[in-house]
N, C-alpha and C positions, 0 to 999 in steps of 0.2 A: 340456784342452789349450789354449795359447796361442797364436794366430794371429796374427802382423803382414809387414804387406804396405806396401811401399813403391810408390806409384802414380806415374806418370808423366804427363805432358800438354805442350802446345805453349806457348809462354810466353801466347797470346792466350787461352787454358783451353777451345781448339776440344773435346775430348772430354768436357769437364766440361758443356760444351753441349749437343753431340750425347745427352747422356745423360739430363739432364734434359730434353729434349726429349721423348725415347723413340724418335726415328722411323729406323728402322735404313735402310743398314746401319751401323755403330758397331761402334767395338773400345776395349776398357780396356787399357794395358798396364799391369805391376808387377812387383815381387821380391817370393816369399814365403818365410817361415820359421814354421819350426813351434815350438810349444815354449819356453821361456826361453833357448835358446839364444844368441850373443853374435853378433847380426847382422852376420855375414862375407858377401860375396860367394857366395864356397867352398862357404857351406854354404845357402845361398839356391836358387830354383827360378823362374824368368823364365815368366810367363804371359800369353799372351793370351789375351784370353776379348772373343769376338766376337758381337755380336748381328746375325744374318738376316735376311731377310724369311720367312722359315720356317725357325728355329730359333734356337738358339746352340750353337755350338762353343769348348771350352776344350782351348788349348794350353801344357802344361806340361814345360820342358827345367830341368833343373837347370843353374845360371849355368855350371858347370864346361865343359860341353859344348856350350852357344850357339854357339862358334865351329864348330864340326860342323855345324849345322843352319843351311837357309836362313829367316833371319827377319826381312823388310825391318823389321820396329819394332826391333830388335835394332839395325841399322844404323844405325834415325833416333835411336835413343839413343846409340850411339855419334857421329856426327855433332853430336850437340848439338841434334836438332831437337825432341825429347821429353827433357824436363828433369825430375829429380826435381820433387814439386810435392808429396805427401802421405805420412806415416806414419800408419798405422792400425791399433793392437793392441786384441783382445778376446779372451776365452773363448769355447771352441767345447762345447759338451754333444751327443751323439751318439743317436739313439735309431733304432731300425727295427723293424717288428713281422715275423711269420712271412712276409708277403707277400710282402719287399724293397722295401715302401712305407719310406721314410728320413723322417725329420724332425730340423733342428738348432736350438739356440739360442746367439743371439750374445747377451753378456752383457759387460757391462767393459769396453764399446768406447770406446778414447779415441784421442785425435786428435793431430797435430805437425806444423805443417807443415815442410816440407822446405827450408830455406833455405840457400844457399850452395855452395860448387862441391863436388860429389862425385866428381870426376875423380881416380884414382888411388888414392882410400881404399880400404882394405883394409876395415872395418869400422865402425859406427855406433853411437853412444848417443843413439837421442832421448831428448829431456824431453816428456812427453807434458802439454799443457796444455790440454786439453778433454777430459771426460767427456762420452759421448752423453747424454740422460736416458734415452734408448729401451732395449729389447732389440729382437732380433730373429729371429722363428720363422720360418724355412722350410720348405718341403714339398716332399716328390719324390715323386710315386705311380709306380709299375710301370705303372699303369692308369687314367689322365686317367679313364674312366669313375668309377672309386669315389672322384672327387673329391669329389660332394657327402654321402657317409658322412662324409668329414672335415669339410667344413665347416660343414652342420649344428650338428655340436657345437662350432664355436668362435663365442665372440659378437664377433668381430671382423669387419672390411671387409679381404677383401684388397687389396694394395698395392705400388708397387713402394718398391724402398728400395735406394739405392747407397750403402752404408758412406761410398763416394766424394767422392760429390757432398754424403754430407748433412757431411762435416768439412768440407768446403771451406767449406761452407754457415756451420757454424756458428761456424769461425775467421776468415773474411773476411765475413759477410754480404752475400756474392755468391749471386745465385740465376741462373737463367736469363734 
């Protein structure tokens, strides 16, 4: 399945900050679509995904219905204050075992940045001009306890990693 998500930010790249920072609390806003689909508003999904100080929560409205729901970034994107700033497509691969422990990998992540007014368009065609080198595996356990059966077996360091921040990163050579 093919993931892309259009991300947003403040034109100063205040969230782009806050993120590579780490230190909540921090919110990403985006559009996502699933699939090859012909990136329309219509058929997109408005999410915010917020980090806690104990937790994160992700909110997901499909764009159709936005105007139903109260959602001040909804607003500061309508006002202009959150501006398109990133397109971000990859492959998603799905796996879970009998537990409901989930595991995914991102694969074919490529980048675009987002330039110019998107006011009133219906739909998009980016040209995607950066490939990540990475992939990227994530984990969900059911049970933070049977964390270290997982990692154990992986010879890697875990890490954080924002699709986000790291296209920004690699289109502009902006870091924190």
């Amino acid at each position: 399945r093919f993931i892309t998500s259009l991300y947003f930010d403040y034109p100063d790249l205040t969230l782009f900050t806050q993120s590579e920072e780490g230190i909540p609390p921090r919110f990403k806003a985006r559009i996502r679509w699933y699939d090859r689909d012909l990136l329309s508003f219509e058929k997109g999904a408005f999410e915010i995904k917020k980090t806690l100080p104990h937790g994160r929560k992700k909110t997901s409205v499909a764009v159709t219905e936005i105007l139903s729901v109260d959602a001040p970034e909804w607003a500061k994107i309508k006002a202009g204050q959150l501006q398109p700033t990133l397109f971000v497509r990859y492959r998603r691969a799905y796996f879970a075992d009998p537990h409901r422990n989930r595991a995914t990998i991102d694969s074919d992540i490529r980048y675009c940045l987002a330039v110019g007014n998107y006011r009133g368009r219906k739909s998009f065609a980016p040209v995607f001009t950066m490939m990540d080198p990475e992939n990227v595996l994530e984990i969900k356990l059911t049970n933070a306890a049977g964390i270290n059966r997982y990692l154990d077996n992986v010879p890697h360091i875990p890490r954080r990693f924002s699709k986000y921040c790291q296209g920004l990163s690699l289109l502009t050579g902006r870091t924190h």
